[in-house]
C-alpha positions in Angstrom: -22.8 -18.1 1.4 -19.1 -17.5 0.8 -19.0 -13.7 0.7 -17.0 -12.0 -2.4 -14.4 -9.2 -2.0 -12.4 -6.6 -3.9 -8.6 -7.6 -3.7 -7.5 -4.0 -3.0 -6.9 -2.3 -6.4 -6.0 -4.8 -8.2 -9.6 -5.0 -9.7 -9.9 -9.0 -9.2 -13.3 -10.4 -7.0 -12.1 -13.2 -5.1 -13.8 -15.4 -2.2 -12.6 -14.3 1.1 -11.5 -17.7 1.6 -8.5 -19.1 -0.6 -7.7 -22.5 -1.1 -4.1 -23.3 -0.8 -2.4 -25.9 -2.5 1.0 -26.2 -0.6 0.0 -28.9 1.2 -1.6 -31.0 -1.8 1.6 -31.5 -3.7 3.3 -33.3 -1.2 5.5 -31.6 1.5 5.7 -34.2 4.3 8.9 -32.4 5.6 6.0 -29.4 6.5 3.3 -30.6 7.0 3.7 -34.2 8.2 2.0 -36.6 5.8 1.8 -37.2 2.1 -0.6 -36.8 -0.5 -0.8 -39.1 -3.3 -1.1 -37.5 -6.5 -4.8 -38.9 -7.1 -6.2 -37.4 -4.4 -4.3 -34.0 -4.9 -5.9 -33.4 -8.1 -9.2 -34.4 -6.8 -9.0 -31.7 -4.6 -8.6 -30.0 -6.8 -11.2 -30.6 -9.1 -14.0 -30.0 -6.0 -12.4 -26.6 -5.2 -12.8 -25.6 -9.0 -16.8 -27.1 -8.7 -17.2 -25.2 -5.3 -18.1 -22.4 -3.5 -14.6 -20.8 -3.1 -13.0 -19.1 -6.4 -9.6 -18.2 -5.2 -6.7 -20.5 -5.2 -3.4 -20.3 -4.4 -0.1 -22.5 -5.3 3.6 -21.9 -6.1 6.3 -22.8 -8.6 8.4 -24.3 -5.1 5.8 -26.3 -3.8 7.1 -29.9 -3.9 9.6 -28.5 -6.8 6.2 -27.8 -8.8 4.2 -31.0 -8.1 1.5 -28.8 -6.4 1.5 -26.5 -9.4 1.1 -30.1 -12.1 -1.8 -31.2 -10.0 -3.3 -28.0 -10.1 -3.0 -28.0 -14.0 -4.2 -31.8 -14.4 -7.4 -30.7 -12.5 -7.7 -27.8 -14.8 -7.1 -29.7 -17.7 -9.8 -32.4 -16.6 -12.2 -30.0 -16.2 -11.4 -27.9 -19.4 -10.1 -24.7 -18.1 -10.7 -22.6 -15.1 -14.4 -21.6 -14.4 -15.5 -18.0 -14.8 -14.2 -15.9 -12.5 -12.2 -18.2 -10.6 -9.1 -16.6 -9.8 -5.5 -18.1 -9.6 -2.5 -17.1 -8.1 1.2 -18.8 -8.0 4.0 -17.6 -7.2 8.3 -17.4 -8.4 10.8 -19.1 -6.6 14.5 -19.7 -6.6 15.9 -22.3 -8.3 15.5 -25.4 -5.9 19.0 -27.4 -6.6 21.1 -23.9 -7.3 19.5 -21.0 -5.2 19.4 -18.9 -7.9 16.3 -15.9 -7.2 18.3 -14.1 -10.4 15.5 -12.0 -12.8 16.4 -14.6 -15.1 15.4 -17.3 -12.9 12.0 -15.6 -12.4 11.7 -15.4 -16.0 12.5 -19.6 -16.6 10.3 -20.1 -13.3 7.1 -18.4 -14.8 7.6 -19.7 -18.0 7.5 -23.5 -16.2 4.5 -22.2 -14.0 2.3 -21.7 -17.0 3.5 -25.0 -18.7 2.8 -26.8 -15.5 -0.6 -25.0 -15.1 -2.0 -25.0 -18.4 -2.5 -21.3 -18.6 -1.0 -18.7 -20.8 -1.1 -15.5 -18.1 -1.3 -15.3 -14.5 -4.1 -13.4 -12.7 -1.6 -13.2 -10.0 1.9 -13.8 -9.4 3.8 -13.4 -6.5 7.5 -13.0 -5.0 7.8 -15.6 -2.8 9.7 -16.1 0.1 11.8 -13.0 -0.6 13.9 -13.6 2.7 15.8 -16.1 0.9 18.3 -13.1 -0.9 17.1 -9.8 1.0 15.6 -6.2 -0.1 18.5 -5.0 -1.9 19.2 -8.3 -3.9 15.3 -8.5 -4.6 15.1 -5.0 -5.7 18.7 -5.0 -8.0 18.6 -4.0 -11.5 18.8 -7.6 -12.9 16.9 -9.2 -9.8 13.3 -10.4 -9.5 11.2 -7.7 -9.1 12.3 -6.2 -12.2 11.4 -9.1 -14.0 8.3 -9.4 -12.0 7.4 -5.9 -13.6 8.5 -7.2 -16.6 5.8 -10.0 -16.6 3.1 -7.3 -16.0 4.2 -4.8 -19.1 4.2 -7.9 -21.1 0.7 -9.0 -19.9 1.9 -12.4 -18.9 1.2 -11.5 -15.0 -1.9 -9.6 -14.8 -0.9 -8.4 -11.4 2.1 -9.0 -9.1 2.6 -9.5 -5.2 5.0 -10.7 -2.9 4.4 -13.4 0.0 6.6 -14.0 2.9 7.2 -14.5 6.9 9.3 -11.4 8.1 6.9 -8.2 8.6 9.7 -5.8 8.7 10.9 -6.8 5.0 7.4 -7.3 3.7 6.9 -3.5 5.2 9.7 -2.3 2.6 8.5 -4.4 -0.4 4.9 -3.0 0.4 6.6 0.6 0.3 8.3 0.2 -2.7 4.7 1.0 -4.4 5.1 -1.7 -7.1 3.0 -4.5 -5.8 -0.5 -4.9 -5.7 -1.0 -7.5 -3.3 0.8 -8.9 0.0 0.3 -12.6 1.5 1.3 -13.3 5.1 1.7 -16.1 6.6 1.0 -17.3 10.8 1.4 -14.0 11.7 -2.1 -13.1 12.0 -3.9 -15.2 14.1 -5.9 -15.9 17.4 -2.7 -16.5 18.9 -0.2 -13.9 16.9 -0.8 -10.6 15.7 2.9 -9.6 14.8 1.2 -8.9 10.8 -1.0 -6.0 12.1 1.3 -3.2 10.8 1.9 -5.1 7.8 -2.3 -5.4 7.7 -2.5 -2.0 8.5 -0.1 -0.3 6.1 -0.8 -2.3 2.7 -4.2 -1.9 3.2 -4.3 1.8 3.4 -1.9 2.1 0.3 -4.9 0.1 -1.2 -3.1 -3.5 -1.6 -4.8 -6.4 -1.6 -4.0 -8.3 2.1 -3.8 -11.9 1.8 -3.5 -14.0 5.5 -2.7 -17.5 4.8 -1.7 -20.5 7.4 -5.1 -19.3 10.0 -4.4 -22.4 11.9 -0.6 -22.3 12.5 0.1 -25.1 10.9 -3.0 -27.2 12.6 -2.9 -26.3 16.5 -5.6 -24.1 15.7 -7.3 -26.5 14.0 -7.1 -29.6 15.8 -5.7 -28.2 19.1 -2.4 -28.5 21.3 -2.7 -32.0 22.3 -2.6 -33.4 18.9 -0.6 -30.5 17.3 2.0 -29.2 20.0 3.3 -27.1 17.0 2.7 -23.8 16.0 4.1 -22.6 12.2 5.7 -25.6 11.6 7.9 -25.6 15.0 7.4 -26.6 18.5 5.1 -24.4 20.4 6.6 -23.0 23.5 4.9 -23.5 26.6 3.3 -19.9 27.2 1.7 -20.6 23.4 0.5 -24.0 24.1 -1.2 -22.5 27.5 -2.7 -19.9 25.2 -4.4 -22.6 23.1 -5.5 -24.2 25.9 -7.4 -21.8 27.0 -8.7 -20.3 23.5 -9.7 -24.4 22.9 -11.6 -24.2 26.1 -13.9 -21.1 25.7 -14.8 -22.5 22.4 -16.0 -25.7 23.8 -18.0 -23.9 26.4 -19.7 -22.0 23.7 -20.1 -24.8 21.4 -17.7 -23.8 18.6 -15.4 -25.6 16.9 -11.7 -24.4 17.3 -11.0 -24.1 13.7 -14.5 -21.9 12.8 -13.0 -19.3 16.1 -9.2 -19.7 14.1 -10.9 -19.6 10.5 -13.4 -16.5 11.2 -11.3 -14.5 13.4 -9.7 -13.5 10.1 -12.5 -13.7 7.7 -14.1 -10.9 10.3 -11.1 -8.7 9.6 -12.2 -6.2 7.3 -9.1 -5.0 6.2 -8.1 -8.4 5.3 -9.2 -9.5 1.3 -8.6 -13.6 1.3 -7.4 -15.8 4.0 -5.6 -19.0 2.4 -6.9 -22.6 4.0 -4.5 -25.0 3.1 -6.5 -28.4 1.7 -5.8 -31.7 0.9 -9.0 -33.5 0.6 -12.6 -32.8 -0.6 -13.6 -33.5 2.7 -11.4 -30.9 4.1 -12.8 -28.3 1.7 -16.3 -29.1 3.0 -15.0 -29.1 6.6 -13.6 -25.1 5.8 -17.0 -23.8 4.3 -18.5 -25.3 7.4 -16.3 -23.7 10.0 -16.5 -19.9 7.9 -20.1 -20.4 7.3 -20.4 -21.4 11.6 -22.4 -19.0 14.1 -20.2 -17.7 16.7 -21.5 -16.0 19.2 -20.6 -12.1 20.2 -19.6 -13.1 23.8 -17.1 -16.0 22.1 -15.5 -13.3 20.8 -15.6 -11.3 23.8 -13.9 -14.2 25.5 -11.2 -14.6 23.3 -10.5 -11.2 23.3 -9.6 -11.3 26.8 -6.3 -12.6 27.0 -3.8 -10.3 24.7 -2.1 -12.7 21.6 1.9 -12.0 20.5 2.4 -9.1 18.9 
C-alpha cells in the first residue's frame, strides 16, 4: 500500500508519492527523448486509475503541452477521481519573459482551460529564480496575484517550487505559502535541501522533494546516466554512485527503490514527485516504494557522507 499523508496545513491528503508530468509533455532538451502525445495521455489515464492520488504538472512544461495531456486524460475519464489531488504551477511568459502579476493571472486562467478544471487544489510559483525575491514579492508581481487566486477561491492553496535553497528559504519566510517543492537537492547523493526541509516543515508547510533520481543516475546508474540534474556528473559524484550502485547490488535492491525510499522514509517530507512517462513506468515506481530494504542497506549507505 501507497501510504497517505497530511500536506502540512494545507488540509489536502495526498500519496506520498507524486506523479510528475514534466517529462510526459515532451521536453527532449531535459530529459533526452520524446513522448508522443498518445502515450502521454495514457499515462495519464493509469495514474488517475492507480494507487497514487497526487499529481503534479506546470503551465511551462513543453509551453503547456504536459498541462493539455493532463486535461485530455481527465476529460477521457470524466473528471478527476475523488480525492485525487492536482497541483500546477505559473510561469513566465515563454516567448517574452514576462513573471508580471498579470502574467500569473493570464497563465492560470490558460492552466484551467488547458486542464479542464475550474480551481486549482494547488498552485505554485515556479521557478522563482528567473526574476529574484524582490521582483517576486513587488506590489504588482506574482505573489500578489498568487494571493489573489486564493481570496478569490480559484487556487485553493498556493506554493512555490524551485532549485536555489537560499531563495526558497526567504519565500518560505515570507509566511504566505503553504507548501514548498524542491528539486535534486535531496537525495542519496545531495542533501543541500535539508535546511529548506527542516525549516518549512516546522513552520508547518507542506515539503514536496521532486527529481529522487537526479535526473536518472539514480535510477538507472552512472554508466548509462553519467548525469546528475540534468548536467554532467563530476567525477567525485559518479564515484559516489558507484559505490551507492554497488551496496545495493550486494543486498539485492534495486538502485532506484534505495533513490525512491530514501525520501519516502523522511518523515518530514509530505510527497516526493517521480517523474513518468509510461504506464509501465508508473508500475515500475509503486514497485521500487513498495520494495523491502533491509536496515543494514541503509546502514551502508549511510556510511559515506552525500553533498551538503
Amino acid at each position: 500500500m501507497i501510504e497517505r499523508r497530511k500536506l502540512g496545513r494545507t488540509g489536502l491528503e495526498v500519496s506520498s508519492v507524486c506523479v510528475g508530468c514534466g517529462v510526459l509533455g515532451g521536453m527532449p532538451g531535459i530529459f533526452g527523448y520524446e513522448v508522443a502525445a498518445e502515450r502521454g495521455i495514457a499515462t495519464v489515464r493509469a495514474a488517475l486509475d492507480g494507487p497514487f492520488t497526487f499529481l503534479d504538472t506546470s503551465a511551462g512544461y513543453s509551453d503547456g503541452e504536459s498541462e493539455r495531456r493532463v486535461g485530455a486524460a481527465i476529460a477521457a475519464r470524466g473528471g478527476l477521481p475523488d480525492g485525487f489531488v492536482l497541483a500546477t504551477k505559473v510561469d513566465p511568459d515563454p516567448e517574452t519573459g514576462d513573471f508580471s502579476g498579470a502574467q500569473v493571472l493570464r497563465c492560470a486562467e490558460q492552466s484551467m482551460q488547458r486542464l479542464g478544471l475550474d480551481r486549482f487544489d494547488l498552485l505554485y510559483l515556479h521557478d522563482p529564480e528567473k526574476i529574484g525575491f524582490d521582483a517576486a514579492m513587488a506590489d504588482d508581481g506574482p505573489v500578489a496575484a498568487l494571493v489573489q487566486l486564493r481570496e478569490r477561491g480559484v487556487a485553493a492553496h498556493i506554493g512555490v517550487a524551485g532549485g536555489p535553497i537560499d531563495l526558497l528559504l526567504r519565500f518560505v519566510r515570507t509566511g504566505i505559502f503553504e507548501v514548498v517543492l524542491t528539486h535534486n537537492r535531496f537525495t542519496l547523493v545531495d542533501r543541500s535541501a535539508e535546511p529548506l526541509v527542516a525549516e518549512a516543515s516546522a513552520a508547518g508547510l507542506g515539503v514536496v522533494n521532486a527529481a529522487p533520481f537526479g535526473g536518472g543516475i539514480l535510477a538507472k546508474g552512472p554508466a548509462a546516466v553519467p548525469r546528475y540534474a540534468y548536467r554532467d556528473a563530476d567525477p567525485a559524484l559518479l564515484d559516489r554512485v558507484h559505490a551507492i550502485a554497488a551496496a545495493c547490488e550486494r543486498h539485492g535492491v534495486p538502485l532506484g527503490a534505495a533513490a525512491l525510499q530514501f525520501s519516502l522514509r523522511e518523515p518530514r517530507i509530505d510527497a516526493t514527485v517521480v517523474g513518468v512517462s509510461t504506464p509501465e513506468r508508473l508500475e515500475q515506481t509503486h514497485t521500487w516504494a513498495t520494495f523491502p530494504i533491509p536496515d543494514e542497506l541503509w546502514n551502508d549507505l549511510d556510511l559515506a557522507p552525500p553533498v551538503r
